[in-house]
Phi, psi and omega in degrees: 000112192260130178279100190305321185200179170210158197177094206069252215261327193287099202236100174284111195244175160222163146274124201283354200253000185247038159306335181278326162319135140341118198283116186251170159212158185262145165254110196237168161175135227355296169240013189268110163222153184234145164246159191230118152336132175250037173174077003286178171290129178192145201290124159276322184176122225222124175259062184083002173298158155257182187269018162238013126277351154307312196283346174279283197288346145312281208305305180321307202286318182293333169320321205242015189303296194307332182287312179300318191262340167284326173305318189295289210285346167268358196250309163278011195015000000 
């Protein structure tokens, strides 16, 4: 699971085994994660976030899409 970024609490990932998905990226904080579509930004499936913290961490994901999506595409070519 390569870890992409970090950001407070927050640790932005891929799963090395889901190359056939859509470039996606995983959000954990402590047992709570969620994933998001990177292209567009968009919620896939969400594990205990409430929704205002989804929407802090959406503003995260859309900040950082080119960096995530540059990430996607050099680590699955």
């Amino acid at each position: 699971m390569p870890t992409v970024l970090r950001v407070g609490a927050y640790r932005l990932y891929f799963y090395s085994h889901e190359p056939n998905e859509p470039p996606h990226v995983h959000v954990d904080r402590d047992g709570d994660s969620v994933k998001f579509w990177l292209s567009p930004v968009s919620l896939a499936k969400n594990i205990g976030f409430g929704a205002r913290e989804l929407r802090k961490i959406e503003k995260i994901v859309n900040e950082h899409q080119d960096l995530l999506l540059e990430a996607w595409n050099g680590y699955f070519g």
